[in-house]
Structures are given as structure tokens and as C-alpha cells.
N, C-alpha and C positions, 0 to 999 in steps of 0.2 A: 062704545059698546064694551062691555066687561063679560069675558066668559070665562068661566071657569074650570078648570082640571081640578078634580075632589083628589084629594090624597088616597082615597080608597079606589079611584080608577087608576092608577097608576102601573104598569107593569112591574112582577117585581120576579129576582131571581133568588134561590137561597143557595149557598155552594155547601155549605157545613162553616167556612169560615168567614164568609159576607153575605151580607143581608143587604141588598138594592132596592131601592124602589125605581123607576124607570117615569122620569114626566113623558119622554118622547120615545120613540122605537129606538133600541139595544140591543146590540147580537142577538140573544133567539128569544127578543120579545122582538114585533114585528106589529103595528098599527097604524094603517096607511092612514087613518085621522090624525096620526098624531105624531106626523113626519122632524117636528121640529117649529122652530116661530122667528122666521126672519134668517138671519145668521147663527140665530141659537140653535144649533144642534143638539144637545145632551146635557141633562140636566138629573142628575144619579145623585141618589139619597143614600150613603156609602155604609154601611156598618162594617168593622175592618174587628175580628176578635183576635184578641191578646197573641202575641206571637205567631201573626199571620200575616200575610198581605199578599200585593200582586208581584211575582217574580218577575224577572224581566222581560219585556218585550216592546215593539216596537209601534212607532207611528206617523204616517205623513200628513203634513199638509192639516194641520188643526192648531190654533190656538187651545190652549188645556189652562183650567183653572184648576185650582184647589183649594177650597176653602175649609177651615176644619171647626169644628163646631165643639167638639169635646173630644180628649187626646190626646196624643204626640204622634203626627204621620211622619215618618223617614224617608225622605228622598233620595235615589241616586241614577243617574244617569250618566251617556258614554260621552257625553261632551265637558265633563268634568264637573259636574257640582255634584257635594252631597248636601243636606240641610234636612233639619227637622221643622216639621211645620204646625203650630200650635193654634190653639186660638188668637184671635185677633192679627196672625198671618194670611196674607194673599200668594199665593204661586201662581205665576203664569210662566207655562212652558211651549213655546213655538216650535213644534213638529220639524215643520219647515220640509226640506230634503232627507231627511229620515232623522227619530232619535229614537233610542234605546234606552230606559229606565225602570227603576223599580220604585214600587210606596211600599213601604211595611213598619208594622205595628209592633215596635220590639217591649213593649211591655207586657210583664209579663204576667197580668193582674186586669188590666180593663180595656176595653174594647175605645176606639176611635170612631166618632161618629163624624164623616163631611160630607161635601156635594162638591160633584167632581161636574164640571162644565166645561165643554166644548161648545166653540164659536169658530167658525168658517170665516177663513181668513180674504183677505181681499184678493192677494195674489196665490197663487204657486206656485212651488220652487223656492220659499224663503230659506236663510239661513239660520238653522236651528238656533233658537235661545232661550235663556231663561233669566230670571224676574222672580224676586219676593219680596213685599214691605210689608212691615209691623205695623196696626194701627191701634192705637193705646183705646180704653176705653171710653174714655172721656170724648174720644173723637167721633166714636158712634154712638154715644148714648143720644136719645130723642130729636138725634138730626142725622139726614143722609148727605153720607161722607162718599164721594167719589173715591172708587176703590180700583176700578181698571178704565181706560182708556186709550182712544187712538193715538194723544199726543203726550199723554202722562202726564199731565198739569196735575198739579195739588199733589203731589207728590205718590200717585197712583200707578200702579203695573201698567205697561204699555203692551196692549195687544194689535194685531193686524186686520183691523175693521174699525169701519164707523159706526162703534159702539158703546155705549158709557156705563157702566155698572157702579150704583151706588148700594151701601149698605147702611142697617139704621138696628142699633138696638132701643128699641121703643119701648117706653113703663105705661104702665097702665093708665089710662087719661091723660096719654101726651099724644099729639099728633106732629107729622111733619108733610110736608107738603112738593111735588115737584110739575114743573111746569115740562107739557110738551110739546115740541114747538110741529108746527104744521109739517104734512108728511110722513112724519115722523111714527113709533108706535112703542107700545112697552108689555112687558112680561115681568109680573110681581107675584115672588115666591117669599112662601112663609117658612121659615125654616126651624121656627118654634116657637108657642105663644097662639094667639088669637087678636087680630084686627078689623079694622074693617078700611078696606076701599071703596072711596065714592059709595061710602055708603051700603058696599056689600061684603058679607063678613065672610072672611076666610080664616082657617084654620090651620094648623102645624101640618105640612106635607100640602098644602093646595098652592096654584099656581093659577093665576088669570093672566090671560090675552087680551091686551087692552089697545083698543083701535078707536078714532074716530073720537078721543077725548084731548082736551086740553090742558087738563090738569090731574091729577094723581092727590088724593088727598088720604094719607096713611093715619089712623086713628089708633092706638092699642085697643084693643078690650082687657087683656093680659099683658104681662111684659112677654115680649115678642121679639124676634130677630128674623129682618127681612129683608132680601135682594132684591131690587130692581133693577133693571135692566132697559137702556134708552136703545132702539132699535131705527135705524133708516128704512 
């Protein structure tokens, strides 16, 4: 079964300086349909304008993606990294027992567009860390490339879940295909472009819940860039 979250039901915030879109409930967006899908908790459509971003603060007990789609985002946090994060960058930053950090957008000209995901770790109490690889283009183009992971094989950000995130940038009349194995379940987000899944098209900003299939088969309509996500 394929169901789907339309990019226009989405909750969204506007601050003056970010522009969100929300797939699941977010501080004061609040929709008890739409708690979350497995260990995915938070799946944020980021708009970050020019010489802004979020000041410091804090967080337990969460795996934290960041994925940047168009941009330069600035990392810095209290456990000592700083780093800038671009396209074709992964961050994963593990909460853990508390970390303090900031993202901001120090250009001074265009805005950062990414999707900031949160996944529910298996334990807690971990000890805060953090993770980032590059992945060159050639590596997502028309195929899904394992981008995070429980044990980091293929050389992917290791998170704290049995969970697998692959990413794909798709041209138009190419497909790629992923199998899921029994028990199992996925959440496939479009993050620009148009495809279709199994046959059902989705669009830039939609998100399906995918239960009760065995296979994932991603088609372009347009060139597209898309997350999937392998779920226990």
C-alpha cells in the first residue's frame, strides 16, 4: 500500500527568516495523523535566507540529518566541530546526552534550501557525535546510493537505528529500483523533480508511506532528487 502526503498538506512555519514545510508534527504545528512513520520523526523542508539561520541550541537523544539541496549551511556545535555543508553532503549529528549547536547561512546573497531529518535512536543516553561524507555526483545519478546507515557500509553516515537511507538523483526516463525485504517498510520523499512510484506519481515536496510492498520501483517523470528511507 502506497499512501501519500501531498506537499500542499504539509504543515508549514514562516519566521521572516525560514520558510518550513513540516511532513510530520513540529513545535507549534501539532497533527496527531501525522506523528511520524516508524523511527522517522521529522522530515523539514528548510528554507534558511541569506545571513540567517538557527542560533544555538540544544538537543537530546535524536539522530539529526542534514541534507542540503541548494547552498552553503554552517555547522557549529559544543562538541567541537565546525563544517560547512553543501550539496552532495550528508551530516549526521547524534544528540545523544545533550549537544548544543548552530546552522547558519552566512551568505550574503542567497538563501539555502535543505531537509533536516530526525530519526529515533535505538537507545538512550548515547554519547554525542557527529558524521559527514561527500557524495560526488556520479554516485547518485540514476542509482540509489546508500547515504546513512546502522553499520556505515558503502561508506555512509552511521546512525543509531535499523535504518537505511538511500538517495538517487533521477533524469527523466531513468528508473531505479529497491527491494524490501519482508517486515520491513519505507518512506519516499521527493525532494524536487517529479516520479512516479509503483506507479503512483509524486511530486517535489510529497512523501508516501509504503507498507505491505516488496519492491520500490522509482521512475523520473522529470529529473528528480529523492530520499528513501528503509524502515524496521
Amino acid at each position: 500500500m502506497i499512501a501519500v502526503r501531498h506537499a500542499d498538506e504539509r504543515g508549514r512555519s514562516h519566521g521572516g527568516w525560514l520558510d518550513s514545510r513540516h511532513t510530520f508534527s513540529f513545535a507549534d504545528y501539532h497533527d496527531p495523523e501525522h506523528m511520524g512513520f516508524g523511527a522517522l520523526r521529522v522530515i523539514n523542508d528548510d528554507w534558511v535566507n541569506a545571513s540567517a539561520g538557527f542560533g544555538s541550541h540544544p538537543h537530546r537523544d535524536m539522530e539529526i540529518i542534514s541534507y542540503v539541496l541548494s547552498g552553503a549551511l554552517g555547522h557549529k556545535d559544543n562538541i567541537g566541530n565546525g563544517s560547512t555543508i553543501r550539496p552532495g553532503d550528508v551530516q549526521r549529528m547524534s544528540a545523544g546526552t545533550g549537544v548544543v549547536h548552530s546552522e547558519w547561512n552566512h551568505s550574503k546573497t542567497d538563501r539555502v534550501h535543505f531537509l533536516q531529518i530526525w530519526i529515533v535512536p535505538d537507545k538512550r543516553g548515547l554519547e554525542p557525535g557527529y558524521e559527514q561524507r561527500t557524495f560526488e555526483p556520479h554516485q547518485l545519478r540514476d542509482r540509489l546510493a546508500l547515504v546513512a546507515s546502522r553499520d556505515g557500509r558503502d561508506g555512509s553516515v552511521t546512525i543509531h537505528q535499523d535504518a537505511a537511507l538511500y538517495a538517487t538523483k533521477l533524469s527523466e526516463g531513468k528508473s531505479v529500483e529497491h527491494e524490501v525485504r519482508p517486515g520491513r517498510r519505507a518512506w519516499v520523499q521527493v525532494a524536487h523533480g517529479s516520479v512516479t512510484l509503483n506507479g503512483t506519481t509524486l511530486e517535489a515536496g510529497d512523501g508516501a508511506a509504503v507498507t505491505g510492498e516488496s519492491r520500490l520501483a522509482l521512475h523520473g517523470m522529470k529529473d528528480a532528487e529523492v530520499l528513501v528511507f528503509d524502515l524496521a
